[in-house]
N, C-alpha and C positions, 0 to 999 in steps of 0.2 A: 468112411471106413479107415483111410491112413489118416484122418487128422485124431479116429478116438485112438490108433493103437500109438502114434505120438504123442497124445495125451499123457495112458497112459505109462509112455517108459518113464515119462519125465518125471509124473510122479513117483516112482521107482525107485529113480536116480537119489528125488529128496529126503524121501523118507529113510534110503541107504546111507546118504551125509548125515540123517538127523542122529541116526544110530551108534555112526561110528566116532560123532563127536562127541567130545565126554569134558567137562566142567572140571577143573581140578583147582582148588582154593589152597592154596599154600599157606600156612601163620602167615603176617607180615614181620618181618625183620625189627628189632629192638637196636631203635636208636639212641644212645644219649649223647646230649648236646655238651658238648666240654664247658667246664666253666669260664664265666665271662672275665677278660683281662683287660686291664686299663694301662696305659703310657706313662711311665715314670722317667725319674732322672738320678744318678746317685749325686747327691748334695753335704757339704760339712753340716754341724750342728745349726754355724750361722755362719754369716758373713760379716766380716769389719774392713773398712773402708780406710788404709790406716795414711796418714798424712804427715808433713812439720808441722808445726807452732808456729815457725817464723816465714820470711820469704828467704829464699838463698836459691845456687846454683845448683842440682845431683852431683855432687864429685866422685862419689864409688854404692855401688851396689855390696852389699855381704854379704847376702845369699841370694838364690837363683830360685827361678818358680817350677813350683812342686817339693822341695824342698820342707821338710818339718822342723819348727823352732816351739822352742820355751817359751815361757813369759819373763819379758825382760829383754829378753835378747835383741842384740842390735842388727837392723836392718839395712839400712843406709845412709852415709853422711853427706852433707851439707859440705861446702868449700867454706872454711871457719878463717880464711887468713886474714881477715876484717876483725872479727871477734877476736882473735888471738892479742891481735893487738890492742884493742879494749881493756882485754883479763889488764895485760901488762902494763897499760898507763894505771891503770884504775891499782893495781900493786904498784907502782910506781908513787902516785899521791899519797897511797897509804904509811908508805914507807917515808915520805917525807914526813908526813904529817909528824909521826913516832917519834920520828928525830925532832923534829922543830920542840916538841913535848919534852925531850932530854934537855934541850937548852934552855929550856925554859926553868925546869928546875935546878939544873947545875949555877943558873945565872943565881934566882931567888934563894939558891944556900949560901951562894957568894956572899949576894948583899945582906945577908940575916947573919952572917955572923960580922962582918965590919960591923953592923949598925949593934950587935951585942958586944963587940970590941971598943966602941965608942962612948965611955960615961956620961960623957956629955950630952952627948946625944938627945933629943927627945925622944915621946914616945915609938919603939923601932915601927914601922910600917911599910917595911921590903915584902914580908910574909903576906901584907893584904893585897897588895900589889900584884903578886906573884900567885896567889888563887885564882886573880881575874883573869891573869893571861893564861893561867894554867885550863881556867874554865872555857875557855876560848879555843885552845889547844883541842881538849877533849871532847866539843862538839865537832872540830872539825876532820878529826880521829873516826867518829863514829859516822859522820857523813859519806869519811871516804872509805869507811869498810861495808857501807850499804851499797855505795857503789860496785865496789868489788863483788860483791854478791851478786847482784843486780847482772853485771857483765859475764861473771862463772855461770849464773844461768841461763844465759844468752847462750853463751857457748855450748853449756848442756843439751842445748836444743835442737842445735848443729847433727847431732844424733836421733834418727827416730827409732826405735824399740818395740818389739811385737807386744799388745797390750793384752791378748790371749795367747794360751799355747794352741798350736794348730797346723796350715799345710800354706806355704806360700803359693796363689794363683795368679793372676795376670798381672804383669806391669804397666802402669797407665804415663810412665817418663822414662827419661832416660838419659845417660849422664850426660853432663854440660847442658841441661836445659833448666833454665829459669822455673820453678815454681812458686807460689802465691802460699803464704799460712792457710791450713785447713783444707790446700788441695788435695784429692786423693791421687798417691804415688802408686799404690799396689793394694790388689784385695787378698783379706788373708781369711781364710776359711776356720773356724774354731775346729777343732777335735779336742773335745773332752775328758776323752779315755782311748788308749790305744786302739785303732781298729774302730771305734765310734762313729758310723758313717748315719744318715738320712737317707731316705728315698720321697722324693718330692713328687707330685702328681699334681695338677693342675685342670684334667679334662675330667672329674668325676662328676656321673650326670646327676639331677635328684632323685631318682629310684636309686644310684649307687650309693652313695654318700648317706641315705638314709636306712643302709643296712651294717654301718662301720657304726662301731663304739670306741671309746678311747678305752685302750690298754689291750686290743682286741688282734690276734695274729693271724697273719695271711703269709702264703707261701709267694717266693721273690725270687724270679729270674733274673740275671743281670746276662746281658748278649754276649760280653765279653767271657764267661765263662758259663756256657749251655749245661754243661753236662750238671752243673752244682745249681741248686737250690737251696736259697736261704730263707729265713722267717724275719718279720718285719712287723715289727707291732707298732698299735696308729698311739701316735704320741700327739698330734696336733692336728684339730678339723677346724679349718675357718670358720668361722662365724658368718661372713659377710661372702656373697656368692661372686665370682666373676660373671659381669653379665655382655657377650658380646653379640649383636644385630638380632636381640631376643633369647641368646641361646645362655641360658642359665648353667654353668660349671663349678664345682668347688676345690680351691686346693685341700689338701694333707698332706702330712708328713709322718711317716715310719721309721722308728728308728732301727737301724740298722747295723749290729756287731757280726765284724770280718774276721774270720779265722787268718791267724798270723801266716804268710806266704802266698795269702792271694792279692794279687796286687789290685786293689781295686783303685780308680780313679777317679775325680772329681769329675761330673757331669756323664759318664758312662747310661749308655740306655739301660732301660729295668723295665720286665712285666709283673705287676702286681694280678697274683690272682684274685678276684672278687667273691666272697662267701655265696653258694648260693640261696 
């Protein structure tokens, strides 16, 4: 008898939970996923490697890195007191030479007129005489103005010169040290046009990289300044893949114009957003 009327309170009980529970299905919430970003770099247009011609010592720096120069413009000199003196032997022969050249003709008028003073004379031949040496003269005239040339451009070279306009970046000497012709002294970053920067990227996967076109624009963060968002159009997609322990990457490059007053910097981090 107590185990039916335990029975049924229990059932009671269940069938009261089953009632008072109630099923309530909410929408589910609307996600969207932000679009996907890749790791850049801010970069010049290019890089040039800029070096001497000759070997010599660094004797002075003219300008300093980060620094923007023209094309032409002088970067830093060589210790030229070797050369100098070169220029001025090498003027020095020349200037003999000129003169030996004067004597020569002042002599052969001498003797071209006694020997037209002389009736007796035979045929006069001071003047044939006086060509050869004169011709003698004249090659040695022009050997030593090759020379002088030869040493002025020596000397010219004592100077190296930015061969594009751009931003000067790192120094690779420094004064009073020896370097070798065609070492690189210092890299210099091209900019093409005021504000003309790059944005380089290196880690695009191949689903990324095979959603870019050239001439095609993505929005571009730079860390250094969060709050501004720039546009970055792909100006260059490698051809050839980075391939590292399998893992397939492609560089590009975006080119990148800075409105005047933001200072952006060479190598500065950058999120390139990715189309989705």
């Amino acid at each position: 008898m107590m185990r039916s009327v335990l029975l049924g309170l229990i059932l009671l009980v269940l069938v009261g939970c089953g009632e008072s529970t109630e099923t309530t299905t909410s929408p589910a919430a609307t996600i969207t996923a932000p679009p996907s970003a890749v790791n850049g770099r801010v970069v010049p247009y290019s890089t040039v490697e800029v070096g001497f011609q000759i070997n010599g010592q660094i004797a002075e720096w003219l300008v300093e890195p980060g620094a923007e120069v023209t094309k032409g413009q002088e970067l830093a000199r060589l210790d030229a007191h070797t050369l100098d003196l070169t220029v001025k032997e090498a003027e020095a022969n020349l200037a003999q030479a000129e003169a030996t050249l004067d004597r020569v003709r002042v002599t052969a008028s001498e003797a071209q007129k006694n020997a037209d003073a002389d009736a007796d004379a035979p045929t006069p031949t001071p003047n044939n005489v006086a060509s050869s040496e004169i011709r003698e003269v004249d090659a040695a005239i022009n050997l030593a103005r090759v020379k002088l040339d030869q040493a002025k451009l020596q000397r010219s070279l004592a100077t190296v010169t930015a061969p594009v306009a751009g931003i000067i970046g790192q120094r690779h000497a420094e004064i009073g040290e020896t370097v070798s012709a065609g070492q690189a002294i210092l890299s210099l970053g091209e900019l093409r046009t005021k504000g003309a920067w790059r944005v380089q990227t290196d880690n695009l996967s191949e689903l990324d990289v095979g959603r870019l076109a050239l001439g095609q624009e993505l929005p571009i963060k730079i860390d250094a300044f969060p709050e501004q968002t720039f546009t970055g159009k792909v100006a260059r997609i490698d051809p050839e893949p980075n391939v590292d322990r399998g893992v397939v990457t492609y560089t590009v490059l975006l080119d990148l114009t800075i409105p005047e007053g933001v200072a952006v910097r060479w190598g500065m981090s950058a999120r390139i957003t990715m189309p989705e």
